[in-house]
NUVO-298952 format. One record per residue: residue in one letter; x, y, z of N, C-alpha, C in turn. Coordinates in steps of 0.05 Angstrom, whole numbers, plus 5000, padded with zeros to 4 digits. Example, Ala and Ser with C-alpha at 12.3 -4.5 7.8 and 13.67 -1.06 7.14 Angstrom:
NUVO-298952
A526448865156524649105156526449345156;S525749555142527349795143525850015157;
//
This chain:
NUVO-298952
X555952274651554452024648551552084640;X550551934617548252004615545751794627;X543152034641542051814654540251634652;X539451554656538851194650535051304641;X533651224615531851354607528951184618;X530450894626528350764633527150924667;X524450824657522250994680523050834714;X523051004734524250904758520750824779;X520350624796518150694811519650554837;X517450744850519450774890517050604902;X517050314917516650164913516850144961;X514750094972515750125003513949855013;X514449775031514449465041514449245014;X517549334998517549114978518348804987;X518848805012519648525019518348275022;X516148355015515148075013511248165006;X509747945001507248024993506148184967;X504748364973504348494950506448764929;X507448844962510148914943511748854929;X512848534942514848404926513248364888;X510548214895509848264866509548484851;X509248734865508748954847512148894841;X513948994859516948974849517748754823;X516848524830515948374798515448444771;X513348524783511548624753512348864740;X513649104760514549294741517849244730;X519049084743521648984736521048824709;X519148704711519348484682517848734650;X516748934665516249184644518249404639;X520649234648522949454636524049704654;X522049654683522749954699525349834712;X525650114728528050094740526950064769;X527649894794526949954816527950104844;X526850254853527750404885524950194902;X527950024921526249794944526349824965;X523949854986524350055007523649785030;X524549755053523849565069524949585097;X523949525117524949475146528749305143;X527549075127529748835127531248885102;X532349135088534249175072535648975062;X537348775074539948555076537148355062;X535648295070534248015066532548125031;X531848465033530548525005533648504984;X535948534990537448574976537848344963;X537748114978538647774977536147644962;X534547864958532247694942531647764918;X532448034909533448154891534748064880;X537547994889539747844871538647554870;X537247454878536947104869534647164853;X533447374846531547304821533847414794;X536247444797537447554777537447804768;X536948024785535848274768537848454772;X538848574743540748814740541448984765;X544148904776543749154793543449334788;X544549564759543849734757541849844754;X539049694757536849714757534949734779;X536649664803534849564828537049784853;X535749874868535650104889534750004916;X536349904932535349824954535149984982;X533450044994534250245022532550165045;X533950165060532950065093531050285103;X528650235119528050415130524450365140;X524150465167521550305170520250545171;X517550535156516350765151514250925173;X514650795196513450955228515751145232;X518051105214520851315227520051525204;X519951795212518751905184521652015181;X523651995195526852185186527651915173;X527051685176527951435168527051475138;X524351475133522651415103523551645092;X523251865097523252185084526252015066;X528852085093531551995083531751805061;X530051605064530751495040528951525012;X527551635014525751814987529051994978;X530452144993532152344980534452124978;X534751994983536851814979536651764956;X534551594941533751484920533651694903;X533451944904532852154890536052204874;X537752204896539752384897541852024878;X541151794877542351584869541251504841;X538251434844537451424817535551604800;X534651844813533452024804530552064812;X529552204801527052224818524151984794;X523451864823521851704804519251804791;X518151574776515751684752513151564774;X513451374793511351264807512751194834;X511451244853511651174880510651024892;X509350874902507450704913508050604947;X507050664956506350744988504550494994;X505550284999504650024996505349985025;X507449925039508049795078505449865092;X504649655102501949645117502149475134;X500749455161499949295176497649185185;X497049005193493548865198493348775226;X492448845245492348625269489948785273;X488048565299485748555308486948745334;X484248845333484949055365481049015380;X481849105405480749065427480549285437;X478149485448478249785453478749735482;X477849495491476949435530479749475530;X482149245509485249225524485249435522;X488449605539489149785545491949795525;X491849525525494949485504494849535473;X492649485467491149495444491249865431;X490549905447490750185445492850275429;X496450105431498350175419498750035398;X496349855400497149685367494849875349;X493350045350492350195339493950475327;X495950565351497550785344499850705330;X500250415326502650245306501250255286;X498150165284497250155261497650435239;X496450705254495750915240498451015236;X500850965251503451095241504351025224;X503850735213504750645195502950665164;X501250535170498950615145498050855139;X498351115148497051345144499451535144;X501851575179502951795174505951645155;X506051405154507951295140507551315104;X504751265096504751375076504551625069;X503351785090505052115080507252205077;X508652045094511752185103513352005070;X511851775062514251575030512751755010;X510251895011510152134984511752314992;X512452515021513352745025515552805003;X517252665009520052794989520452784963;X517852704946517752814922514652944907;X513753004925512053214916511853434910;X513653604916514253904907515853774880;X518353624874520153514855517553524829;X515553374837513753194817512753394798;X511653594827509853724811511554044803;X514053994806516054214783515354154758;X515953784758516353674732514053684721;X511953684734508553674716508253414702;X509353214723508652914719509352764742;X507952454739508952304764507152154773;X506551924784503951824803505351694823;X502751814844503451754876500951534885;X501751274890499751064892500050914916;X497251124933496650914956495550664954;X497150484980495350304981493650255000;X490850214993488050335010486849985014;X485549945016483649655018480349685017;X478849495017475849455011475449495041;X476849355061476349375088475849635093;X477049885079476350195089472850275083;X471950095069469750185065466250125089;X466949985103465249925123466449855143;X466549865177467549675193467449495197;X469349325207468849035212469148965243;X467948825258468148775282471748695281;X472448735300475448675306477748795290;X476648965258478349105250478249405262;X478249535288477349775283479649965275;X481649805291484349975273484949955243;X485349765235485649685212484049895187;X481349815195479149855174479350145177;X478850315207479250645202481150765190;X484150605195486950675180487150615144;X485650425143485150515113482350715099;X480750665106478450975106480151195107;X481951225125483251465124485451445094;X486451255092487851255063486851365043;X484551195044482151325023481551575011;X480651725045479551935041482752245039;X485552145049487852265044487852335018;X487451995003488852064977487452134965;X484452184972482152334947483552634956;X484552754981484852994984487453044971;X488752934966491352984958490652984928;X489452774914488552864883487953064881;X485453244895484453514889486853704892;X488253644910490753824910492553894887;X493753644880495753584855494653604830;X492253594828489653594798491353834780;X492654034792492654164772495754194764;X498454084783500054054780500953784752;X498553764742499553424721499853184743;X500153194775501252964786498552684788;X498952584784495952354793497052244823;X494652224826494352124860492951784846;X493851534855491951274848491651134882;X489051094887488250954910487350714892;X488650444907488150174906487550074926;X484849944926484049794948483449554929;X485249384948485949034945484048974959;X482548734948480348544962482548384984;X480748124979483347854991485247844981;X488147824981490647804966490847554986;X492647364981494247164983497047234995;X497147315007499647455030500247365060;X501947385066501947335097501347435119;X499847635099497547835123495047735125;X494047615111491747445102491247155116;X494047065115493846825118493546655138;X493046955168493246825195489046935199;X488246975170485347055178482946795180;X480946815199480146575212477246575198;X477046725174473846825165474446785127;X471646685121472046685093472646945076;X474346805047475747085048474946935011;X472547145005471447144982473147244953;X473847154933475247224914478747234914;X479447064931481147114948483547194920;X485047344918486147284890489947304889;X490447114874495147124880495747344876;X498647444896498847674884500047794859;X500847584849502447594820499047754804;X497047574802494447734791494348004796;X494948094833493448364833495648434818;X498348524821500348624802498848704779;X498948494769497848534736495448724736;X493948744755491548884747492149194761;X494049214784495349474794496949494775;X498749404757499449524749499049694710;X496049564710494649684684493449914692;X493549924721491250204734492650394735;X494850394751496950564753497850784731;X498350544699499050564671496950774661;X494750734665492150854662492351104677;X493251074699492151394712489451324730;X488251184734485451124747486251304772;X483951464781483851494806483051394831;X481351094821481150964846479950664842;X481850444839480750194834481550064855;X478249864854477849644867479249294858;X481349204869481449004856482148664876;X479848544873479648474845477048614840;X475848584814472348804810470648804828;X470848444832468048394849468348414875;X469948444881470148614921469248854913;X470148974888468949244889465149244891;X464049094877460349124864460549014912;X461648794912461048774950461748984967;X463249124957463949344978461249554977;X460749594947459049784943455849664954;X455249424951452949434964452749324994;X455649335008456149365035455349565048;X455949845029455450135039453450215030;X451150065023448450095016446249965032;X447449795046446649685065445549835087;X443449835101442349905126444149795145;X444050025164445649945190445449645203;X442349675194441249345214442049205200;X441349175185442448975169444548865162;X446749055156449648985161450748855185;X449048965204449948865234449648605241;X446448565238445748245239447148055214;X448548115193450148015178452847855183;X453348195201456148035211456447965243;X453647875248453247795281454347525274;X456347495293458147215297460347145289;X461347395264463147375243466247245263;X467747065263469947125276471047395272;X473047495297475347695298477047645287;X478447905279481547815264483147785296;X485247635287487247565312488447835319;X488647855351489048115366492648015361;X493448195364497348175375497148045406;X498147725402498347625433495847545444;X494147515428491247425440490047305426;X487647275434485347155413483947295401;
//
């Protein structure tokens, strides 16, 4: 059998939000998809009601805090539709944490398993593959939030800083293997991670848009866009900001909602 020439990308919390649109947008450009999700049955059922080729679409269960769970299905996908041209390490979580709770504490260690060692463990099983081939991009997804703290994000905001600063280390790594490393940090997206937030949310933008603009960056090779722009020029003169001043800025700001609290 000969195999299928169209380009494959590995695609993880595609079930809904910004994944589901990235899963959109490279499906309507002709790729093939590998769809990675907790709720498998419900990504599968959504898949088929947009009409899309099965032989095109790759579905696998698996929640990416399980790293025998995520790894497994990177080689699954490998060993079914081949090894993909892009990966994207997208499943993330957001909740407000509390350092006083004690409980809080584990919504922090949910946070970083999932956003940090979860996206190590959905690149693990094709990075030696990639960089045999001397091609490939591995695209975290990072946020504007990593760039300063925010009162009530401390999990959140450090678990993506750490995205950030992974995937700059992992570019210097791969730089010479041909592989690209792309960090995306999404401003406001329009998602249902967003949507329980109690604070103005500047540029806020659909996710069908970011798609479009992740997926010209990706195409590109960029090693690190801000999107939409203008969270980027605010992020940057966030981190230019004096301590004091940032502080008394965001004196009063509401908290993001804790898990089970206020």
């Amino acid at each position: 059998m000969t195999a299928d020439p169209r380009p494959l990308v590995f695609i993880t919390g595609a079930s809904s939000g910004i994944g589901q649109a990235l899963a959109t947008r490279f499906y309507q450009a002709g790729w093939r998809l590998a769809l990675v999700a907790r709720r498998s049955a419900e990504l599968q059922a959504w898949a088929a009601a947009q009409g899309y080729d099965a032989d095109r679409v790759g579905v696998y269960g698996a929640d990416v805090r399980d790293v025998g769970a995520i790894t497994g299905a990177g080689h699954a996908c490998v060993a079914a539709q081949g090894l993909p041209d892009v990966v994207i390490a997208n499943a993330g979580i957001s909740v407000g944490m509390d350092t006083a709770e004690l409980a809080d504490l584990e919504v922090m260690r949910a946070t970083f398993e999932t956003n940090n060692l979860g996206l190590a463990a959905t690149f693990h099983p094709f990075v030696r593959a990639m960089c045999e081939r001397r091609s490939g991009a591995l695209v975290g997804i990072a946020s504007v939030a990593g760039v300063r703290g925010l009162p009530g994000h401390g999990a959140y905001c450090a678990s993506k800083a750490a995205v950030i600063s992974y995937c700059e280390c992992l570019r210097g790594e791969l730089r010479p293997s041909g592989v690209k490393v792309v960090t995306l940090c999404p401003g406001y997206i329009d998602t249902p991670l967003t949507r329980q937030n109690r604070y103005a949310m500047p540029f806020l933008m659909q996710p069908e848009r970011f798609a479009d603009k992740a997926f010209a960056a990706i195409e590109a090779g960029s090693s690190y866009r801000v999107i939409p722009w203008q969270m980027g020029v605010v992020a940057k003169l966030l981190r230019l900001l004096p301590n004091a001043v940032f502080d008394k800025a965001l004196a009063g700001r509401p908290r993001k909602h804790r898990q089970g609290g206020n």
